[in-house]
C-alpha positions, 0 to 999 in steps of 0.5 A, a space after each residue: 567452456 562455462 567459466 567455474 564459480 568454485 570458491 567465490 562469495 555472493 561479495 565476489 565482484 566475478 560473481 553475477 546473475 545473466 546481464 540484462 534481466 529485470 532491468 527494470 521491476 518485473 511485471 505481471 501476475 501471480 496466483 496466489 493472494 486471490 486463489 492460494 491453494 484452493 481448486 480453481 487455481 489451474 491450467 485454465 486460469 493461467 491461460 486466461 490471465 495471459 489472454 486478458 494480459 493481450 485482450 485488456 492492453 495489459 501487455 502493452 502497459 508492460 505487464 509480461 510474467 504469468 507466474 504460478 505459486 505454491 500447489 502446482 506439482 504434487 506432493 512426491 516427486 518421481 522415483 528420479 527425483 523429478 517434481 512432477 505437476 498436479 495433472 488434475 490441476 496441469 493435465 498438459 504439464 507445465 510446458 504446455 502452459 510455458 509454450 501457451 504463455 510464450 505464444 501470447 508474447 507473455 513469460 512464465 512464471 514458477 515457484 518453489 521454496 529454499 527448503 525441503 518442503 514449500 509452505 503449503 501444508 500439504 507438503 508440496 517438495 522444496 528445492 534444498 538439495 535439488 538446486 541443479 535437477 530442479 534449475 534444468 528442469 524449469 530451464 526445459 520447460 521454458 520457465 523465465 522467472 522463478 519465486 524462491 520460498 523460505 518455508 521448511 529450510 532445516 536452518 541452513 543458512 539463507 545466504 547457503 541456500 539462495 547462492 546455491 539457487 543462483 549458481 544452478 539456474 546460471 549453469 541451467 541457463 548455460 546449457 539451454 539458454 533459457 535465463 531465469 529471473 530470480 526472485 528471492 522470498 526470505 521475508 527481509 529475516 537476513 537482510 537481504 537488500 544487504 547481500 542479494 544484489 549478485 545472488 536474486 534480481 529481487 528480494 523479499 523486504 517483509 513478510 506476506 501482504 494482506 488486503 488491507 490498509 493496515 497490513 499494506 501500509 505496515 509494509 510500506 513503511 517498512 520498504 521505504 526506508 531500503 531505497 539506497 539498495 535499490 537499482 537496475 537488476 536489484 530490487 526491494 520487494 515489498 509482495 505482491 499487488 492486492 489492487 481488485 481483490 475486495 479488501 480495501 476501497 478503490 483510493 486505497 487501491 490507488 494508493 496501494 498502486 501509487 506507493 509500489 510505483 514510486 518504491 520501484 516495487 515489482 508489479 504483480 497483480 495478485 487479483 483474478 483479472 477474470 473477475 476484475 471490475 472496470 475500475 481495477 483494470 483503470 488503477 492497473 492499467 494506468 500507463 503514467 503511474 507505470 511509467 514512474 515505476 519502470 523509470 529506466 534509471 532505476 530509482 527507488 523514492 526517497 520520503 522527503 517528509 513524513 510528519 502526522 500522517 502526511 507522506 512526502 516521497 520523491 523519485 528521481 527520474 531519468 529525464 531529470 523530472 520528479 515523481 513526486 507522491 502526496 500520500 495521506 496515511 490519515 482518515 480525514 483530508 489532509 493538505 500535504 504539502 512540498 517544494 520543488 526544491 525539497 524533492 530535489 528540482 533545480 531552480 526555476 520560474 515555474 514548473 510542470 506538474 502533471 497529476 498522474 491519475 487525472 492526466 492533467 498538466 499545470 504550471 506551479 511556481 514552486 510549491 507542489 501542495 494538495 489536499 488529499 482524500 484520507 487514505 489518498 494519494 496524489 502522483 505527481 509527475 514535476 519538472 521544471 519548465 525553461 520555457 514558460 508555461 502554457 497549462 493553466 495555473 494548479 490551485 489547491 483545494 481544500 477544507 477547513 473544519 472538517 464534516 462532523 455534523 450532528 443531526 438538526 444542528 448547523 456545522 461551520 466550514 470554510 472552504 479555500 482555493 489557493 493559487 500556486 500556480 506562475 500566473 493568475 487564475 481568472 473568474 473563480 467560483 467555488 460550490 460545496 455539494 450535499 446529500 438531497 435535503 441537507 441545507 449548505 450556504 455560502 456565509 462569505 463570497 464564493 467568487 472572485 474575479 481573480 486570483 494572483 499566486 499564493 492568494 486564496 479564496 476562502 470561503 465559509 459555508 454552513 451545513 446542517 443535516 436534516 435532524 433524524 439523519 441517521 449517524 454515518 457516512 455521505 458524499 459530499 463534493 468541493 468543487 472549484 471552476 477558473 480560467 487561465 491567462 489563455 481563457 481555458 476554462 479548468 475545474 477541480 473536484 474534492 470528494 469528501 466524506 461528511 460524517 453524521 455524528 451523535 454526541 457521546 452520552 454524559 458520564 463514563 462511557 465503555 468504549 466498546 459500547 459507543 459508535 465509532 467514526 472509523 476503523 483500520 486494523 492490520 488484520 481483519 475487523 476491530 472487534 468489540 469486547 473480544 481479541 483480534 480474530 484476525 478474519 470474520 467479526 465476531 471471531 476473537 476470545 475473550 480479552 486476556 491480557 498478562 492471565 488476566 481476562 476482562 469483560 470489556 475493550 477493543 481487540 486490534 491488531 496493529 496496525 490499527 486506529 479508532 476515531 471517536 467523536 467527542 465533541 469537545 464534551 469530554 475528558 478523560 479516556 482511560 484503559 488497560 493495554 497489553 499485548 494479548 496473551 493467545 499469541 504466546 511470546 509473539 507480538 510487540 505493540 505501542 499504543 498512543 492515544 490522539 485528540 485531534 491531531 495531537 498525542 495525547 499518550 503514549 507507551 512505548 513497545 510492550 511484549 506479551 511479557 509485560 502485564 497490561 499498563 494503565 495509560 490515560 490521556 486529558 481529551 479536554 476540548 477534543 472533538 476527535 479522538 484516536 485509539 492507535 496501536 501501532 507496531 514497535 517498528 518491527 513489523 505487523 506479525 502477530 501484534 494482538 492488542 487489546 484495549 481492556 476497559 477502555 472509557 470516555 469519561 464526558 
């Protein structure tokens, strides 16, 4: 007989979820961040998920749950009460597709909402109400995970709400021993990760992703902090994967990947694999970045330090190893650096680190240190080595300088190779590669016979663009080649950016009339003399800020940053800031104004309250300058900041 719940709390140590699920974080897929409600989420599209799931070596990597999101059922239920799936979308019904799904060795996966009505505005029926007839109905037809929604909920409280849930997938899975996965999606409102660990297997911790670096980045930061809640069975979940869909370039993709497994985030893929390209399978399929993630130990990674953009997080894992990773927030390379000591490593000779992404091994005295691409990160795996260390030595390579060429004029850089590693890299050479016709010479030797450890090679290098190249971006690769104590011979490679750039004219100058080095928003482009349209460019208002509109500025929407050139030829940047008033009462944002690398102001959060308040930085010898709306600490949601009258006075 079924032991009664009667009476107890979510805090009632007699109540618990079925033993044994999400152990570790679930992996799979979910529909919705590539299709959402539109017409080519089907029947066929799930079937072929769970084939590539088999065909690409998915499942093998771990990946095992097909979920389906908002838009399956039709919008009435049946006169008993029943959901009934689309059958223009379903026409088998879903336990046709469960029974397909669970042929492949594959789970799947449903969705609903803790409410009357799911989000979708076609009104698709919610679960308020129908805990029980819902449960056993997913329960019949061999659902094993289920996303549990906020929208519609007629303010009953969210702990009433997702108990009730819990209680009736337990009885569902009593009657048919059919247990479900529990997925709770209440946006981190309520706090979950405070009172979810005997009510979901996982919880929500922020508002829906986008694919874009800032909305990804928005929510990193704001899960990183919840590691202590973390463990086997209860889990923070910061939304779905967005790894393939378009929005962010293949190293943000690898960040985006590097940062959800380190976090010991759920892993579902939120791209249509059947369009997928070759380098998403490679970012998805990494078998050693998943392996941090479904770590059986269960840790979340802890941010061991965070200073100017540069990201240090370490997870312990069960072997007693570190996944360690080097992330940098930042749009230009940046040398992150640690110890083994500082991520929590035991004292000893020398260590392994092995990179994750290369699938390299090299023996490091202590220090754990990389220049990492902007937007980049390094996954480490590090451990400390009783043995001695047979793997070549790591080196840190890295540039100085940075790559902001004028046309016609020659660039000064210097190029280093720093040994870390416990023995000596032999016959060392450095090369810096340019786009076809850029003149670069080494100005100092760019060999040495040896390097012993902590010593470095530096190397300085003139670069010069050929004049009439035209102002943007190329590739331009560092590459440094040794050999260890073992004769193995090791090269290393730096990809970098160099940046053609064009003096900012004398005089005072619109901000949003001269050209920019880079952009990011949290919510579709930076747009020019308009507000944040949030999708397409050009689709902003007029700037408007406290009643007041103004001709000219910068719509963003944080989280956000604008890099200038300035060339250390100007002054002054001023402008009015302001939260802009098309959000109604929504919105709380900073703004801060950088000159390479420094703060050089500030506001504090302001809300669309608050008039626009003038803020002015000195710039004096600056040859970069930042614009960053950040967002008050509490999240991206509608956070419109303009820049009204931004100027660089030269």
């Amino acid at each position: 007989m079924a032991r009664s719940t009667a009476g107890r709390t979510a805090s009632d140590p007699g109540v618990r979820l079925p033993d044994g699920l999400a152990l570790t974080p679930p992996m799979g897929f979910n529909n919705w961040n590539s299709t959402h409600c539109r017409a080519e989420f089907d029947e066929a599209m799930v079937k072929g998920i769970a084939d590539l799931f088999v065909e690409k070596g998915l499942k093998d990597a771990g990946y095992q749950y097909v979920n389906l999101d908002d838009c399956w059922a039709l919008p009435q239920r049946d006169t008993s009460g029943k959901l009934v799936p689309d059958p223009a979308r379903f026409p088998n019904g879903i336990k046709a597709v469960a029974d397909y799904v669970h042929s492949k060795g594959l789970k799947l996966g449903i969705y609903t909402s803790a409410g009357t009505k799911t989000c979708n505005s076609a009104g698709f029926p919610g679960a308020l109400g129908h805990e029980r007839s819902d449960a056993r109905q997913f329960a019949d037809w061999g659902v094993d995970y289920l996303k549990y929604d906020n929208c519609n909920n007629q303010g009953v409280d969210a702990k009433q709400r997702y108990i009730a849930m819990r209680d009736a997938l337990k009885e569902a899975a009593e009657s048919t021993g059919r247990p479900i996965v529990y997925s709770i999606c209440e946006w981190g409102e309520n706090k979950p990760w405070e009172w979810a660990a005997d009510v979901g297997h996982l919880w929500r911790t922020t508002g829906d992703i986008s694919d874009n670096w800032g909305s990804m980045l928005s929510i990193m930061k704001q899960n990183l902090p919840l590691a202590p809640h973390a463990g086997p069975g209860r889990w923070n979940d910061p939304d779905m994967l967005e790894v393939g869909n378009g929005g962010m370039t293949d190293t943000e993709y690898r960040t985006h990947f590097s940062m959800w497994s380190i976090m010991a985030a759920p892993l579902l893929i939120g791209s249509d694999l059947r369009k997928a390209t070759p380098e998403t399978f490679e970012i998805l399929g990494n078998e050693e970045v998943i392996a941090v993630d479904q770590d059986p130990l269960g840790k979340q990674g802890e941010v061991v330090s965070s200073q100017g953009g540069r990201w240090v997080v370490a997870k312990e894992m069960k072997d007693g190893s570190r996944a360690v990773a080097l992330f940098n927030e930042t749009g230009s390379p940046q040398s992150v650096a640690t110890t083994a000591k500082a991520v929590g490593l035991p004292e000893a000779d020398a260590y392994t680190l092995r990179d994750l992404w290369q699938h390299e091994s090299y023996d490091t005295a202590g220090r754990i240190v990389a220049t990492v691409p902007a937007h980049g990160t390094v996954l480490l795996r590090v451990a400390a080595d009783g043995q001695g260390s047979h793997h070549p030595p790591a080196v840190e390579l890295g540039l100085k300088g940075g790559l902001l060429v004028e046309a016609g004029k020659t660039a000064k850089v210097t190029s280093e190779v720093t040994d870390l590693g416990r023995s000596t890299a032999h016959q060392v050479s450095v090369s810096l590669g340019a786009p076809a016709g850029w003149a670069v010479r080494a100005t100092t030797p760019s060999t040495a016979s040896s390097l012993r450890t902590g010593r470095t090679l530096a190397t300085s290098w003139s670069v010069t663009a050929p004049a009439g190249t035209k102002a943007r971006p190329y590739e331009m690769t560092l590459k440094a080649t040794y050999r260890s104590p073992r004769g193995t011979r090791v090269e290393q490679v730096l990809p970098l950016t160099s940046q053609v750039v064009v003096a900012p004219p004398a005089g005072s100058s619109s901000l949003s009339g001269l050209p920019w080095l880079s952009t990011t928003n949290g919510w579709g482009p930076v747009e020019r003399d308009t507000s944040n349209g949030e999708e397409q460019p050009g689709d902003g208002k007029p700037i408007t800020v406290g009643g007041k509109v103004y001709a000219k500025g910068l719509g963003v929407h944080a989280e956000s940053a604008v890099e200038y050139y300035t060339g250390a030829a100007c002054e002054k940047v001023t402008a009015l800031v302001g939260v802009d008033d098309e959000k109604g009462t929504k919105g709380t944002v900073a703004f801060e104004i950088w000159a390479d690398g420094h703060k050089a102001a500030s506001t504090g959060t302001l809300t669309n309250a608050m008039p626009a308040r003038e803020l002015t930085a000195d710039v004096t010898g600056a040859r970069v300058v930042r614009l960053v709306a950040t967002d008050g600490g509490d999240g991206i949601d509608s956070d419109h900041g303009d820049w009204a009258e931004a100027k660089l006075s030269c």
